[in-house]
C-alpha positions as CSV (number, residue, x, y, z in Angstrom):
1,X,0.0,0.0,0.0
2,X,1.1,3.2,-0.8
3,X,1.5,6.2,1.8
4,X,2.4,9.9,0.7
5,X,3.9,8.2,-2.6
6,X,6.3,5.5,-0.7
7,X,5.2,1.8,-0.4
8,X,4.9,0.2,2.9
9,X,3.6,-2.7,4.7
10,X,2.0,-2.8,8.5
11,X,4.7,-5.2,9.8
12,X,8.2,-5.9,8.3
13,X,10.9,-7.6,9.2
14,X,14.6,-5.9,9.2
15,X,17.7,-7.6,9.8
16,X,16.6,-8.9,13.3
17,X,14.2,-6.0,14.4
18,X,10.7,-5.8,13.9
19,X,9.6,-2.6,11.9
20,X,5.5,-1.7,12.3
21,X,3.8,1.3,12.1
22,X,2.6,2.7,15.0
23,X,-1.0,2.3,14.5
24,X,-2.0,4.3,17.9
25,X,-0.7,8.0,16.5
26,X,-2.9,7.2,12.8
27,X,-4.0,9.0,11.2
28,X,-2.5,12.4,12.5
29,X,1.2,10.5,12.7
30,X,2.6,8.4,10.5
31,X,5.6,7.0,13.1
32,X,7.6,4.0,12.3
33,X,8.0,1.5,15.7
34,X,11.1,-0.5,15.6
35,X,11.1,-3.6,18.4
36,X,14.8,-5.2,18.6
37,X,13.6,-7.9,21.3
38,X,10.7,-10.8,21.1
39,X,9.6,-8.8,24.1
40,X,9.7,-5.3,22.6
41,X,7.3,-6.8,19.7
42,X,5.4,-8.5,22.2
43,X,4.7,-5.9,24.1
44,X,3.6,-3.9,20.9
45,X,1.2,-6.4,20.1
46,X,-0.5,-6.7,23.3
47,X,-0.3,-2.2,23.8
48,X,-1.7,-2.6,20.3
49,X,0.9,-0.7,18.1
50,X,0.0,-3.0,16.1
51,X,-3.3,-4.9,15.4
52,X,-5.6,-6.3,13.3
53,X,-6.0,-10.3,12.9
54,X,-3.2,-10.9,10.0
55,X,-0.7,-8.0,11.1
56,X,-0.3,-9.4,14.8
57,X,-0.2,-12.9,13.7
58,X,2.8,-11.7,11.3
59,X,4.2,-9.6,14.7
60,X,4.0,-12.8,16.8
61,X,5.6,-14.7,14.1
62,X,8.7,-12.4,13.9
63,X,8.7,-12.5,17.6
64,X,9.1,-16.0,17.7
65,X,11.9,-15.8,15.2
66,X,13.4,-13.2,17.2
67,X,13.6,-15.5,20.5
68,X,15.1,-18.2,18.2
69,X,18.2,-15.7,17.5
70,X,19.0,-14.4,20.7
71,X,18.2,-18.3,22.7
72,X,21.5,-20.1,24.1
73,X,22.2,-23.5,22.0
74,X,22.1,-24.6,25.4
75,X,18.5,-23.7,26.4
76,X,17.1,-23.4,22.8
77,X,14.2,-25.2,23.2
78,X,13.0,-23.9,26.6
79,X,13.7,-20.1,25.9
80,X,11.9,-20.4,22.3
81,X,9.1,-22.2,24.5
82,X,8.8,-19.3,27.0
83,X,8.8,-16.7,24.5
84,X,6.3,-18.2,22.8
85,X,3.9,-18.5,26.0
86,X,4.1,-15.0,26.4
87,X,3.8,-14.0,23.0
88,X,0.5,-16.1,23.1
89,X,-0.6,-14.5,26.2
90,X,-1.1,-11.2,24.5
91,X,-3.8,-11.1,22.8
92,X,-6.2,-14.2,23.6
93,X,-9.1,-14.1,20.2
94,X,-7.0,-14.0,17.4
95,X,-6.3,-17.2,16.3
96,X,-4.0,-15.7,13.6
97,X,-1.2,-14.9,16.3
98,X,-1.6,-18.2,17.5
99,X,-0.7,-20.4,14.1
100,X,2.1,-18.0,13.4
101,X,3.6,-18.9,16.8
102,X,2.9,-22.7,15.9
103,X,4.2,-22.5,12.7
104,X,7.6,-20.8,13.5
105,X,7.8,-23.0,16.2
106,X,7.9,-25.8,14.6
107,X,10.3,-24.7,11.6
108,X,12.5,-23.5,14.6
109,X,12.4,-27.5,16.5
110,X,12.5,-29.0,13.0
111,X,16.3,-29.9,13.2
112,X,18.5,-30.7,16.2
113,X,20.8,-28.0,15.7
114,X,19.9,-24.7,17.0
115,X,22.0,-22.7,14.2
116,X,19.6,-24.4,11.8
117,X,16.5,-24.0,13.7
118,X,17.4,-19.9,14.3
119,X,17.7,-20.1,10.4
120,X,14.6,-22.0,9.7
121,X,12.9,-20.0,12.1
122,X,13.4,-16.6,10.5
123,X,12.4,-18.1,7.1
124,X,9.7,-19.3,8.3
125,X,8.5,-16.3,9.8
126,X,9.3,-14.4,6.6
127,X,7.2,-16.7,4.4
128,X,4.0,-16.8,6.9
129,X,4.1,-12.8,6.2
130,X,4.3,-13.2,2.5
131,X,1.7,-15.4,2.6
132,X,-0.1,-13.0,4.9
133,X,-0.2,-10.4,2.3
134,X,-0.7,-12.8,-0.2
135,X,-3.8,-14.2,1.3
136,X,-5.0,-10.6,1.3
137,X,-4.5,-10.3,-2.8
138,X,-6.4,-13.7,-3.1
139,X,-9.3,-12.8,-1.1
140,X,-9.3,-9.4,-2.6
141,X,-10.0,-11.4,-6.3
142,X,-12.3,-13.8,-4.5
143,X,-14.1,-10.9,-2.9
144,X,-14.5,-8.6,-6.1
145,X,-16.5,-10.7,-8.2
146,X,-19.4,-10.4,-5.7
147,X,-19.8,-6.6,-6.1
148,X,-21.2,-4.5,-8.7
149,X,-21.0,-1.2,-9.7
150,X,-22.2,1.8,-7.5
151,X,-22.7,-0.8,-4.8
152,X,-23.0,0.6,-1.1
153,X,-21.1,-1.6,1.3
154,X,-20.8,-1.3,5.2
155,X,-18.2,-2.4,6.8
156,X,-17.0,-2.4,10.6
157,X,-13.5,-1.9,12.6
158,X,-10.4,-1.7,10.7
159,X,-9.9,-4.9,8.4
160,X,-7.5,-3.6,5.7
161,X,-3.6,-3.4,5.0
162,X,-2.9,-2.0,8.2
163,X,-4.5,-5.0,9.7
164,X,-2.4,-7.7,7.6
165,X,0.6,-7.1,5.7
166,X,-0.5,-6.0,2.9
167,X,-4.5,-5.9,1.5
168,X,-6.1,-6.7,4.2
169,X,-9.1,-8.9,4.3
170,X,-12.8,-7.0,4.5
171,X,-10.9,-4.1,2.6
172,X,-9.4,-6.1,-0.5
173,X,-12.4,-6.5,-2.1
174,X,-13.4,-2.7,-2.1
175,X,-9.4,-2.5,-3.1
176,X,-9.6,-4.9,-5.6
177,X,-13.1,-3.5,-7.7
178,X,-11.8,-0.2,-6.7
179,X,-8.6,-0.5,-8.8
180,X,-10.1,-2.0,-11.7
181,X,-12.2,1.0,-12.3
182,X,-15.9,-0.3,-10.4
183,X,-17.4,2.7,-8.8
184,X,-18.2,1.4,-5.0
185,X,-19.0,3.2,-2.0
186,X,-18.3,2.9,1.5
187,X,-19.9,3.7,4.9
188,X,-17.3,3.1,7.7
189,X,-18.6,2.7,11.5
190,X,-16.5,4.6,14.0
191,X,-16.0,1.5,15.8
192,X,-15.7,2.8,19.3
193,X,-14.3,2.4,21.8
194,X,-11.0,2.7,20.0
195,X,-12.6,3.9,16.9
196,X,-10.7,1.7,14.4
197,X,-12.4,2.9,11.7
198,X,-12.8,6.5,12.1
199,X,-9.0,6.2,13.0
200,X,-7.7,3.7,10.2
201,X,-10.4,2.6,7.9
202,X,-11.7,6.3,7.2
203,X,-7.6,6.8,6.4
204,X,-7.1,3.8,4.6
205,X,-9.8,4.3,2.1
206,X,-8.9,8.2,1.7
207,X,-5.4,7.0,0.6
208,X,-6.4,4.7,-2.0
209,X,-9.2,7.3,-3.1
210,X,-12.4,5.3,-2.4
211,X,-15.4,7.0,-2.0
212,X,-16.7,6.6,1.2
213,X,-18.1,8.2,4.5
214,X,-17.9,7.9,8.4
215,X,-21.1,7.0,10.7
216,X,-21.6,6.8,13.9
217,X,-22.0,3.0,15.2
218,X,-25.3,4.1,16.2
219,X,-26.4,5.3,12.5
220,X,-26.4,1.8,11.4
221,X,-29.2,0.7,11.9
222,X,-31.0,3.8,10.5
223,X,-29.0,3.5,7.3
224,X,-30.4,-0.6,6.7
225,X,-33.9,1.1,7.3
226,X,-33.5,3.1,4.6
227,X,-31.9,0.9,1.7
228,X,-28.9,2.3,1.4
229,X,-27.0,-0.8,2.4
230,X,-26.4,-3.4,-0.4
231,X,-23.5,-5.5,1.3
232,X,-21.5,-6.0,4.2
233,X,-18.3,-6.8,4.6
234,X,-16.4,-7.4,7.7
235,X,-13.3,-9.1,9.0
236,X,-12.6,-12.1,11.5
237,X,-10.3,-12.8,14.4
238,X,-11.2,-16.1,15.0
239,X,-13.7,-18.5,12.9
240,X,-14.8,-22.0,14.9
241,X,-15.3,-25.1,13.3
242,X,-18.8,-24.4,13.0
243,X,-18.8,-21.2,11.5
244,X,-19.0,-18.8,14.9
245,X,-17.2,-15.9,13.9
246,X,-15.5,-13.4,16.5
247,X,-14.6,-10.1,15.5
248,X,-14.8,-6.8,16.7
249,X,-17.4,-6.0,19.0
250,X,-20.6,-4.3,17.4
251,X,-20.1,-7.3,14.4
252,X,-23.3,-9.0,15.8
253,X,-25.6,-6.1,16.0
254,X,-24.6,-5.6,12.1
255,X,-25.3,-9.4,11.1
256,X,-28.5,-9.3,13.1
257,X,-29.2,-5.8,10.8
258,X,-28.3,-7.6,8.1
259,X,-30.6,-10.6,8.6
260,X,-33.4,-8.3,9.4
261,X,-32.8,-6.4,6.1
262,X,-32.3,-9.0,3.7
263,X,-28.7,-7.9,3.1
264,X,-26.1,-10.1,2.6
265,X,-23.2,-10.1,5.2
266,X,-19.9,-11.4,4.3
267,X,-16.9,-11.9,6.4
268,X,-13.5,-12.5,4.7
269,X,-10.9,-14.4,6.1
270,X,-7.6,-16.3,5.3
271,X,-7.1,-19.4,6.4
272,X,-4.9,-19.4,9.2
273,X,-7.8,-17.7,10.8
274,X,-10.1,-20.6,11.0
275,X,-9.4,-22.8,14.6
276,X,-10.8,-26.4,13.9
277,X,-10.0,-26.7,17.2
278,X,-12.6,-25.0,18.5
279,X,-15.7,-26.3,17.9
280,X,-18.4,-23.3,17.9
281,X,-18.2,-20.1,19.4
282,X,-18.7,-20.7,22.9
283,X,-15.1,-22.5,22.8
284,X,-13.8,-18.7,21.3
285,X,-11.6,-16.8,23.9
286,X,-13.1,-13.1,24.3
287,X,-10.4,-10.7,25.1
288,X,-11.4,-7.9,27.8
289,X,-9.8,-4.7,27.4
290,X,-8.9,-1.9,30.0
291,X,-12.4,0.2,31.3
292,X,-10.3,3.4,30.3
293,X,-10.6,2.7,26.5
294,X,-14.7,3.2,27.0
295,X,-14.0,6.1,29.5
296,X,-11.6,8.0,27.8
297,X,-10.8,9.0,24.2
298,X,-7.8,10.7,22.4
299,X,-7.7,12.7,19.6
300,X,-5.9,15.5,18.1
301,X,-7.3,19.5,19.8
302,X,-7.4,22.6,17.8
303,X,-3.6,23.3,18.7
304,X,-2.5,20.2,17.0
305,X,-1.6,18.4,19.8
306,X,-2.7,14.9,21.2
307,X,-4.7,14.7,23.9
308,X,-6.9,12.1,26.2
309,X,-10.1,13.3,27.8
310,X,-12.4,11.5,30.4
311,X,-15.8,11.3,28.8
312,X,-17.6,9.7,31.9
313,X,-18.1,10.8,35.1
314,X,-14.9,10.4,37.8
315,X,-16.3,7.4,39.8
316,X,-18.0,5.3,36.5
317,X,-16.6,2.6,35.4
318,X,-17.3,0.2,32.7
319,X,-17.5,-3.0,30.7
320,X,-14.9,-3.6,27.2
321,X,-15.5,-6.5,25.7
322,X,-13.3,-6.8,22.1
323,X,-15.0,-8.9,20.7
324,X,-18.1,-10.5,20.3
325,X,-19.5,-13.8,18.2
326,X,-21.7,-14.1,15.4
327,X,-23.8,-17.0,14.6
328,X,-22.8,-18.7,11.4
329,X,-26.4,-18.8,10.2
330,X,-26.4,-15.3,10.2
331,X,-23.1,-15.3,7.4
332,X,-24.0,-15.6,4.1
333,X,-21.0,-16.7,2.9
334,X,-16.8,-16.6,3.8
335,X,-14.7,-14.8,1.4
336,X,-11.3,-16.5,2.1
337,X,-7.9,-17.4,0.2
338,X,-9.1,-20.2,-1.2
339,X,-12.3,-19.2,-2.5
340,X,-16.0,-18.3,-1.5
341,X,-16.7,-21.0,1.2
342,X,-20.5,-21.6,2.6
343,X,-21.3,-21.1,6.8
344,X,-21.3,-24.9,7.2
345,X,-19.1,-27.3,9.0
346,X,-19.0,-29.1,6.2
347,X,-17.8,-26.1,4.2
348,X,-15.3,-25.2,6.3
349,X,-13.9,-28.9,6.9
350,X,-13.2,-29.3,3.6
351,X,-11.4,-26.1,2.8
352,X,-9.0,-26.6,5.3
353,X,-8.6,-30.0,4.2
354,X,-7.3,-29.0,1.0
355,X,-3.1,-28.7,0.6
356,X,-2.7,-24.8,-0.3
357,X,-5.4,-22.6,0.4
358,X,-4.5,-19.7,-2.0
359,X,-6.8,-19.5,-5.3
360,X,-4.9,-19.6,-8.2
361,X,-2.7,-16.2,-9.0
């Protein structure tokens, strides 16, 4: 993705150090994060310099690989093992973080030696993020050919490049048309209480030039009411075996909209985000975030500088969920890396059966 004319990526790796963008300071900062430990990017992770589904899971992989570098030949095993416990304890829903930490894991434990297994584990953590960004090209394809010109689409939190390393996965579609000349246009929630999307999303789609407008989370219902919403299009952070789908919280007021209206609501997704091991949604970890992200908010004042205000009273307090689940049968279909797949177990058994996910480039 392109940014003021330069190409960048939301997570990169540099000769040992871990290089994101500091997604916190967007979009009145554009500040580049460097993390020189497994616990410097760790720590970014679970602070949320970083986040989206894809762009952690690429973080946590680099981590990983990090930990591999820097662990004694002695202890290599048992210090690659404890980084990756607390690398996995930082953010709990997205099941991307967790197969990146699997898979560089096991590249890292695949030989004896731990020269070769520090090599094999920053391959390995190099190709799960070009795979990332790859996945978000694929589903971008896969997602196009269900839109149509002038479409209106809706679509919720922050699921573009800055959440993956390149793409994105709700976004890539809208990217996708959007480049090949379909007219499309896009109403962005806020997404509070971090406001992903009036923070990143509203930025995103101003720097590829999409047409598009923010609404208030509030507004969407209003906006079904009157017709003005053909599609919806949303990301994932963790998919059960079933079809359950956790994402950001305020996803399942929009599916149950959605259902209501007779509009069809998508969720795009790669497949490292799918958890067969989790059977439905109940088995889905919800993360529960600090009270001060509902009672506060930041934001830049009139004098250009960045500032937090309390929005509640002194002695409230309050509830922050991340996340919240939505019931396969109100998903009309997955847009993933390896194709349209339906909300069934069946579905979704037998795409991840298959050897390579990625459609055909």
């Amino acid at each position: 993705m392109r940014i003021q004319g330069q190409d960048y990526r939301a997570v990169w790796w540099d000769n040992g150090a871990v290089q994101l963008i500091e997604q916190r300071l967007l979009p009145h900062r554009l500040e580049i994060v460097t993390c020189r430990t497994y616990q410097e990017t760790a720590q970014a992770i679970k602070d949320m310099v970083v986040r989206g589904a894809g762009a952690i899971g690429v973080a946590a992989g680099f981590a990983i690989a990090q930990a591999a570098l820097t662990a004694s030949s002695a202890n290599f095993r048992a210090s690659v093992d404890d980084a990756a416990r607390l690398i996995r304890a930082t953010r709990p829903t997205a099941h991307d973080l967790f197969a990146a930490v699997a898979h560089v894991r096991e590249a890292a434990f695949a030989s004896t030696d731990p020269a070769q297994g520090r090599e094999a584990a920053v391959r390995a953590a190099m190709a799960f993020a070009d795979e990332n960004g790859k996945a978000g090209e694929a589903m971008g394809r896969v997602g196009a050919a269900l839109l149509r010109p002038n479409m209106r689409i809706l679509t919720h939190c922050n699921a573009g490049w800055l959440a993956f390393a390149d793409w994105g996965s709700a976004l890539a579609p809208i990217y996708y048309a959007h480049r090949a000349g379909m007219a499309l246009f896009v109403y962005a929630t806020e997404t509070r209480p971090r406001s992903q999307g009036a923070k990143l999303t509203d930025w995103e789609l101003s720097q590829a030039g999409v047409p598009h407008t923010l609404i208030a989370d509030t507004a969407a219902g209003s906006l079904f009411q009157r017709g003005v919403i053909d599609a919806v299009i949303v990301g994932a952070d963790r998919i059960a075996a079933n079809g359950d789908t956790a994402n950001k919280i305020g996803t399942y007021t929009l599916a149950v909209l959605a259902q209501r209206h007779r509009v069809p609501f998508y969720v795009a997704a790669p497949r490292s985000t799918f958890d067969p091991a989790a059977p439905d949604g109940h088995a889905i970890p919800i993360e529960t975030r600090n009270e001060d992200e509902v009672l506060y908010v930041s934001g830049v004042a009139d004098d250009g500088t960045l500032r937090r205000v309390r929005l509640a009273a002194p002695n409230s307090h309050a509830e922050n969920p991340a996340f919240d689940v939505t019931p396969a049968s109100l998903i009309t279909r997955f847009v993933t890396d390896g194709g349209l797949i339906d909300s069934t177990v069946s579905a979704i058994a037998a795409f991840l059966d298959r050897p390579t996910p990625l459609v055909a480039r």
